[in-house]
Wavefront OBJ file of the C-alpha trace (Angstrom):
o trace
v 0.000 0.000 0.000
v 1.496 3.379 -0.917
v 1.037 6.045 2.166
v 1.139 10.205 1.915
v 2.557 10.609 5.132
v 2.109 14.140 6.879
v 4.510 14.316 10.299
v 6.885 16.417 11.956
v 10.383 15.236 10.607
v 11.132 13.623 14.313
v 8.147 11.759 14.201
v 8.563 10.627 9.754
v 11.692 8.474 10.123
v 10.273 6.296 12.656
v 6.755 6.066 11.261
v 8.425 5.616 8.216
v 10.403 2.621 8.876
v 7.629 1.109 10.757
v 5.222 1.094 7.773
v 7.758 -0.024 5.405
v 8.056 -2.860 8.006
v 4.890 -3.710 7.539
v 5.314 -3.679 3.812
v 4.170 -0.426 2.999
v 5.862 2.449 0.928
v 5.798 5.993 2.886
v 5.907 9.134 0.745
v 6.338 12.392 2.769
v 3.761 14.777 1.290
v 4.282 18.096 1.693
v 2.038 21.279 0.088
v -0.044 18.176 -2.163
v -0.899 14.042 -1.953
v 0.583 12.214 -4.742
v -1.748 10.629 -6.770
v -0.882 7.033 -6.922
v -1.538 7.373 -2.552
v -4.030 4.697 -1.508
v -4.428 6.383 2.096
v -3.299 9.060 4.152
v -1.391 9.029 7.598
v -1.363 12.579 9.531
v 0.747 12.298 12.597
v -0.410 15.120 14.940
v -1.296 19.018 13.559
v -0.837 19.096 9.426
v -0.484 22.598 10.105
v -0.463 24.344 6.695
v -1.999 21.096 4.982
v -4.769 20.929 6.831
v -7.189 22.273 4.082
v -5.263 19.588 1.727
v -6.059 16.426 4.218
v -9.449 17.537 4.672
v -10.212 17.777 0.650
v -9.081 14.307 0.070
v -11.233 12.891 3.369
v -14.076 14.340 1.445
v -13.014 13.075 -1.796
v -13.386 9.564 -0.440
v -9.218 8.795 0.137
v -8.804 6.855 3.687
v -7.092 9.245 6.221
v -5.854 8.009 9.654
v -5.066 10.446 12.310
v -2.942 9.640 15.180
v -2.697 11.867 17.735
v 0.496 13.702 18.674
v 2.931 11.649 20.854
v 6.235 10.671 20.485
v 8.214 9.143 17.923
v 7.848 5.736 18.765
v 4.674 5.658 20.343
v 3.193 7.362 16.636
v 4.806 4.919 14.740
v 3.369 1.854 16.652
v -0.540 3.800 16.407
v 0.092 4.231 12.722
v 0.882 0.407 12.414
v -1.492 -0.872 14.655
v -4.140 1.762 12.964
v -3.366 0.371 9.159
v -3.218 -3.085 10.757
v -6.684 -2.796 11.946
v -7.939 -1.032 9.293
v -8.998 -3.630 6.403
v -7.175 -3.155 3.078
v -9.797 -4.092 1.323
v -11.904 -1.544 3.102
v -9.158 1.115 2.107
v -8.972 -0.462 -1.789
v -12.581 -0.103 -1.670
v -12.992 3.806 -0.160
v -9.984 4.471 -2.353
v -11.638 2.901 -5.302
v -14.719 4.696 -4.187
v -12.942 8.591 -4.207
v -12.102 7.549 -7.743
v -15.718 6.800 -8.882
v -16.788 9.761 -7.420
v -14.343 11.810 -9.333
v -15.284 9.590 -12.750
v -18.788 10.645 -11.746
v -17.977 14.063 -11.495
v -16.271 14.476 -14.816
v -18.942 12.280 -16.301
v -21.070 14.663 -15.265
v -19.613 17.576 -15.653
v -18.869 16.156 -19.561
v -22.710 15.764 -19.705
v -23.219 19.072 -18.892
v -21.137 20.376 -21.261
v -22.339 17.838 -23.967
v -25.942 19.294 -23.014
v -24.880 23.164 -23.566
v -22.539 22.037 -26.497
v -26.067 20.236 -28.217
v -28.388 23.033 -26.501
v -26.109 25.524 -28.831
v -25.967 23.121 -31.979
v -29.629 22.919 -31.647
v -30.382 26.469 -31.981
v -28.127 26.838 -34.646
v -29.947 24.027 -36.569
v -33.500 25.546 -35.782
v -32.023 28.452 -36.870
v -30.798 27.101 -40.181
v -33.957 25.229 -40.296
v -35.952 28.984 -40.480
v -33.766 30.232 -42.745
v -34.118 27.153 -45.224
v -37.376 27.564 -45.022
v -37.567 30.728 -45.709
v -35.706 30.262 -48.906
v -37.660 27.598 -49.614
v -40.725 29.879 -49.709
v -38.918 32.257 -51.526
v -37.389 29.956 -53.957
v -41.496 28.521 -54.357
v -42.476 32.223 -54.802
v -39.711 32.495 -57.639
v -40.525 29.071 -59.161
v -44.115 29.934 -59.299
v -43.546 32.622 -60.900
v -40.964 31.265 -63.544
v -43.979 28.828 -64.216
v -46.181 31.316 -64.871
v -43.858 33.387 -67.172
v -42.863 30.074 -69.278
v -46.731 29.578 -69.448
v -47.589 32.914 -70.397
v -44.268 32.850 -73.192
v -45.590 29.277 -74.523
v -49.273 31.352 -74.422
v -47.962 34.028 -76.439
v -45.845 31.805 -78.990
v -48.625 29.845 -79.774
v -50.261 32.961 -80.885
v -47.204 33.694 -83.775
v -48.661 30.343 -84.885
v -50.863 30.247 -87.683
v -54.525 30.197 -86.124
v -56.646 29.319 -89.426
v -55.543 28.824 -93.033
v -57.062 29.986 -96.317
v -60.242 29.230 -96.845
v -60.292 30.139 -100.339
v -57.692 28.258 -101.823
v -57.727 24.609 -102.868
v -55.701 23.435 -100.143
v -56.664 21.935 -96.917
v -54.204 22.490 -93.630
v -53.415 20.578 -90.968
v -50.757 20.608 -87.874
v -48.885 19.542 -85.109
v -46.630 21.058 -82.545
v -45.683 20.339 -79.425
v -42.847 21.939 -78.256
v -39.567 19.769 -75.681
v -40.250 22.418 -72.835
v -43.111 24.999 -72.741
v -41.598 27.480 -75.327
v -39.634 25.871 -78.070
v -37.637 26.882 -81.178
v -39.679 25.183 -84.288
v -41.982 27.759 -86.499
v -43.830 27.717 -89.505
v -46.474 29.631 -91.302
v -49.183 29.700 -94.148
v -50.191 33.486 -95.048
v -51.607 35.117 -98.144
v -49.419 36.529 -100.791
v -51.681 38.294 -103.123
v -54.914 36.656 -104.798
v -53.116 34.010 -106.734
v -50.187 32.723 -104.496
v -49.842 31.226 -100.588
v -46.629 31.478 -99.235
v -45.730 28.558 -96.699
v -42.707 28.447 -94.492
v -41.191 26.099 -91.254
v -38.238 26.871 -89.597
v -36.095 25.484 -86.423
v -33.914 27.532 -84.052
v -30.906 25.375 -82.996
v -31.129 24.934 -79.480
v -34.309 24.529 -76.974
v -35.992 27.122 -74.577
v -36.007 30.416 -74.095
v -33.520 32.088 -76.572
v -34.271 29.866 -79.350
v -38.186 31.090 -78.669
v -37.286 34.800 -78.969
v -35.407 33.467 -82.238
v -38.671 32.579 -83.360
v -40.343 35.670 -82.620
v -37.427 37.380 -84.512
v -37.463 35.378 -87.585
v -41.845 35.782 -87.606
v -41.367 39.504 -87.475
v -38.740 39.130 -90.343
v -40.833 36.672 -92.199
v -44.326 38.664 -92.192
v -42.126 41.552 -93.471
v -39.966 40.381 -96.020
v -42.707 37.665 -97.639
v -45.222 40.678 -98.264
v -42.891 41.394 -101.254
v -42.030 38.010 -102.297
v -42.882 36.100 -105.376
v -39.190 34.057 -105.481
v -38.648 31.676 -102.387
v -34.717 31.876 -103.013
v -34.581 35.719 -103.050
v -36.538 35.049 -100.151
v -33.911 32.988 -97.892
v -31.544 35.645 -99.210
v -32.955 38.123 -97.266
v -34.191 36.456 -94.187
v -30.116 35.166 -93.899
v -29.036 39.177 -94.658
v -31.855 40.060 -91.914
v -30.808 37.568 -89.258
v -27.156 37.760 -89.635
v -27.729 41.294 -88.350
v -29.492 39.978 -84.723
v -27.985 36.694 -84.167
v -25.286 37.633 -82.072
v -25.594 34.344 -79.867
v -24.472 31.525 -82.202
v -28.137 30.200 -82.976
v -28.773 29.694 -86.509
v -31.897 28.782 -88.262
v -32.852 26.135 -90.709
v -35.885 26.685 -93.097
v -38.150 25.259 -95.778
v -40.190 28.138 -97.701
v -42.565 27.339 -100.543
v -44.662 29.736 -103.039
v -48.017 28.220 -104.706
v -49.853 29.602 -107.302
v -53.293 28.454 -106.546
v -54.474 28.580 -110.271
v -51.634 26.828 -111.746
v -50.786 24.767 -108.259
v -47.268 25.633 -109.183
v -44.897 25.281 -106.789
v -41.783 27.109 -105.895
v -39.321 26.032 -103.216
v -36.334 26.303 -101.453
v -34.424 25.279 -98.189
v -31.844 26.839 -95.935
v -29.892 24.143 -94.361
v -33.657 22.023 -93.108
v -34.151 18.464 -93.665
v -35.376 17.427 -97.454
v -39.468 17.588 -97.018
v -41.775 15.254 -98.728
v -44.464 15.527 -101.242
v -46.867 12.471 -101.836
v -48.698 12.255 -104.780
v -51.843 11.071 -105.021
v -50.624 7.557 -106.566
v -48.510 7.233 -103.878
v -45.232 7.989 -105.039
v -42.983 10.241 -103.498
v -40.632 13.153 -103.546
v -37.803 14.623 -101.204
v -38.029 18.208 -102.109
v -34.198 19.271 -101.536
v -32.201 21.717 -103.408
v -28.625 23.676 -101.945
v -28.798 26.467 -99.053
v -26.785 27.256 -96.571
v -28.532 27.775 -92.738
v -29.591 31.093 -91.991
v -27.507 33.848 -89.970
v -24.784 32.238 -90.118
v -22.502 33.926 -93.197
v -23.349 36.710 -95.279
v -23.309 36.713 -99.376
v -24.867 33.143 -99.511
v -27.225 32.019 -102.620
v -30.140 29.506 -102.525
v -31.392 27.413 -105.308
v -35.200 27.253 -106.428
v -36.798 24.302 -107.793
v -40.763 24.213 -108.996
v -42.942 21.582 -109.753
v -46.777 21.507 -110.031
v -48.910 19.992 -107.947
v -52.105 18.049 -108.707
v -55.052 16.746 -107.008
v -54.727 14.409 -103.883
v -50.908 15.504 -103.451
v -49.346 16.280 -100.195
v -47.270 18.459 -98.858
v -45.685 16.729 -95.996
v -43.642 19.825 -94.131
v -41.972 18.488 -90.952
v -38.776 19.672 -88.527
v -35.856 17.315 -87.130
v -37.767 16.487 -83.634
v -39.968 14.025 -86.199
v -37.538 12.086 -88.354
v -34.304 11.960 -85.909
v -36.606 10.357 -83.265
v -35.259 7.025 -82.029
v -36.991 4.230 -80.468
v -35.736 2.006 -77.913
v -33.065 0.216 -80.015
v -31.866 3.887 -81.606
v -33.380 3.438 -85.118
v -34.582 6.477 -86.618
v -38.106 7.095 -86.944
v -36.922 8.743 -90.456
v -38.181 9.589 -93.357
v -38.831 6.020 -94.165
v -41.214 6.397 -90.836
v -43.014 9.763 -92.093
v -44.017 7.747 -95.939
v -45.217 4.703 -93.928
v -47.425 6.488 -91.741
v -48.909 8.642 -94.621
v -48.882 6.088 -97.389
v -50.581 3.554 -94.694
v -53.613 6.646 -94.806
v -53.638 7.270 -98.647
v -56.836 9.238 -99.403
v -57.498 10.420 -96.142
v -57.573 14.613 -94.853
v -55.071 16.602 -93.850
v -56.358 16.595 -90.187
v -56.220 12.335 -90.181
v -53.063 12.423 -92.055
v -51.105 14.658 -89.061
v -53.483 12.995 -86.115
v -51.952 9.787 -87.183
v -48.310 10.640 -88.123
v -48.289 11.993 -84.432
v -49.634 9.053 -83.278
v -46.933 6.598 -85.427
v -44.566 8.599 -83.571
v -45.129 8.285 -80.162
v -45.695 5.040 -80.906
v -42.408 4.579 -82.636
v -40.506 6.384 -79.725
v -42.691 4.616 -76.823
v -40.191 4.621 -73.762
v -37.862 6.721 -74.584
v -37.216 10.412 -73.908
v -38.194 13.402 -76.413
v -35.004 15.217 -77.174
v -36.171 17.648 -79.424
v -39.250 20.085 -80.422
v -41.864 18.026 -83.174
v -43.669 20.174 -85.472
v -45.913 18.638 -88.535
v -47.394 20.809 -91.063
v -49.654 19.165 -93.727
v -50.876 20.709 -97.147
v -52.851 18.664 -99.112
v -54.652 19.926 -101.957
v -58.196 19.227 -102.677
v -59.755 18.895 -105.685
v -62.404 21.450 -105.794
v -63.255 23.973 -102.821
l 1 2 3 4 5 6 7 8 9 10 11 12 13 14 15 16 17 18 19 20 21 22 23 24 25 26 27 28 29 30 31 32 33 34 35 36 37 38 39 40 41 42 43 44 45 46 47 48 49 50 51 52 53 54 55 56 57 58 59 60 61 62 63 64 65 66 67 68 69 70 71 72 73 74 75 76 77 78 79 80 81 82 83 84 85 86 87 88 89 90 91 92 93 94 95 96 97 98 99 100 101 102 103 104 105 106 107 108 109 110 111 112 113 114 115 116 117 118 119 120 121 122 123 124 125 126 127 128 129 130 131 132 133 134 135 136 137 138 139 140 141 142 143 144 145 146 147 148 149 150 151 152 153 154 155 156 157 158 159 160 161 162 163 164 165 166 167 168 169 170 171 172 173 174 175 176 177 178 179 180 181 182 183 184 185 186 187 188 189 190 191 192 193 194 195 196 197 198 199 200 201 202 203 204 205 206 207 208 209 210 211 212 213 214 215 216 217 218 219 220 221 222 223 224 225 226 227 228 229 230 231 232 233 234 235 236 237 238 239 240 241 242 243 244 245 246 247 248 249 250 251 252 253 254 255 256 257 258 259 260 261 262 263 264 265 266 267 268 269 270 271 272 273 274 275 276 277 278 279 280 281 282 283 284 285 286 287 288 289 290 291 292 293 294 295 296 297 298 299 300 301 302 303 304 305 306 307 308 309 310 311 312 313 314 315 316 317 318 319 320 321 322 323 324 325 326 327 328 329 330 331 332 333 334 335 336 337 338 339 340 341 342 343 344 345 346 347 348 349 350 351 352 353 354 355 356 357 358 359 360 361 362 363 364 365 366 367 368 369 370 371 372 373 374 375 376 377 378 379 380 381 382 383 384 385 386 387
């Protein structure tokens, strides 16, 4: 057993020696107890330590007192005391002082834990508040992105043609349906003069919002520049002159116009960089209707060939953008053009209005589970025979 001893120097060397007899170790403690001490021995007044001795009693460590006396007589009390005292009772009060002080820092480590979570938790409801306060505002912004894209998609729909010539022998048909709300396809049907229809579809590279405003653009340009026109290629000349001047953003446009002389049902047309588009006759047969153009607003000084053909009862016009024919289905085939004559030779001698419902409806088909990539517009111009 290790001892603090606290005694007058006459009394340490015999109490000392008598301990160690015993088969304790003595340390004299002076000013503090070492900590590896199992019990204390104060031989008479500890004087200045007094405070010391009574802080450990309290902590638990076993203290023995022995009154003063002289040398020898303290160092037989101080055997006789630890003699009679049970070490196990001092391991035990010893082991005791030590759970007490574990307690104490356990507790004193829970209180700290409980201050330390106390202040994470108000930081957290505080970070809670202010996500949800972005939240709202983020809602309040999203809402109203929602109902700007509506009210854009509202007001694009409106540069779309919303009847078609009534008084020419040809009967009009369509489908669009744009990748997002707004979307970058166009296309048109409006009155040239008394004798001639001029018909036009376009595509804005790129999807959303600035290929949208694109659209706007190239309408505006369009109802201006076609009020003049009797030549499709002079035409594309000066749509590409007119855009080159606004497209500062790297879109570029590809187009199909046509001219049609509704006496003769001559046709005029010419494409700026747009797929070839397809005329069915009424036997059947069929027609890619391509000719050499480069896309619009994208270099100046560029030329456009015009072709013409004439047109006769039961033919169709079969005007269509990239988001139809470069649709794949689940294995990546093409719906293609291949797709497009199917669907319409499959319906030969049927409307314009059956002949779009059910192209659409070969599509989607065709492209069942996967996902649109691209803006699909239709535009179908068949003629009729007599109004």
């Amino acid at each position: 057993m290790i001892i603090a001893l606290f005694a007058d120097p006459a009394s340490s060397i015999p109490v000392s020696a008598r301990l160690e007899s015993k088969g304790h170790a003595c340390i004299l403690a002076e000013g503090s107890i070492p900590g590896e001490a199992d019990c204390v021995v104060v031989v008479g007044d500890p004087g200045a330590n007094r405070g010391l001795v009574d802080a450990a009693e309290e902590a638990g460590l076993p203290v023995l007192r022995i009154p003063a006396a002289s040398a020898a007589e303290a160092a037989e009390a101080a055997a006789w005391g630890l003699g009679l005292a049970d070490e196990r009772y001092i391991e035990a009060a010893r082991s005791d002082a030590r759970v007490r002080r574990l307690e104490d820092i356990r507790v004193k480590m829970a209180e700290q834990r409980v201050l330390e979570l106390g202040a994470a938790n108000e930081l957290l409801e505080k970070q809670a508040n202010e996500l949800k306060e972005a939240l709202v505002r983020l809602d309040g912004a999203n809402r109203q992105l929602v109902d700007e894209l509506n009210l854009a998609s509202e007001l694009q729909k409106s540069l779309l043609p919303r009847s078609y010539p009534s008084d020419a022998p040809l009967e009009f048909a369509h489908k669009f349906i744009p990748l997002n709300s707004i979307g970058g396809d166009f296309f048109d049907v409006v009155r040239l003069d008394e004798r001639t229809l001029g018909l036009v579809i376009a595509d804005v590279s790129g999807h959303g919002v600035g290929p949208a405003l694109v659209t706007a653009m190239f309408k505006s340009s369009f109802d201006l520049e076609s009020k003049n026109a009797r030549s499709p290629a002079a035409l594309m000349t000066t749509l590409n002159e007119t855009l080159i001047g606004f497209l500062t953003t790297g879109h570029y446009v590809t187009a199909f116009a046509a001219i049609i002389d509704i006496e003769s049902l001559e046709m005029r047309y010419c494409s700026a960089g747009h797929p070839n588009q397809l005329l069915v006759r009424a036997d059947g047969s069929s027609l890619e209707l391509a000719t050499m153009g480069f896309l619009l607003g994208m270099m100046e000084d560029m030329d456009y060939e015009e072709k013409r053909l004439v047109l006769g009862p039961g033919d169709t016009l079969v005007l269509f953008t990239d988001g139809v024919f470069e649709s794949p289905n689940m294995e990546g085939k093409l719906f293609g053009r291949e797709g497009i004559l199917r669907s319409v030779s499959s319906r030969l001698g049927s409307g314009a209005g059956e002949l779009s419902d059910g192209l659409l409806s070969d599509l989607l088909a065709w492209t069942e589970g996967t996902e649109a990539s691209d803006d699909v517009t239709i535009l179908i111009a068949q003629v009729i025979e007599s109004l």
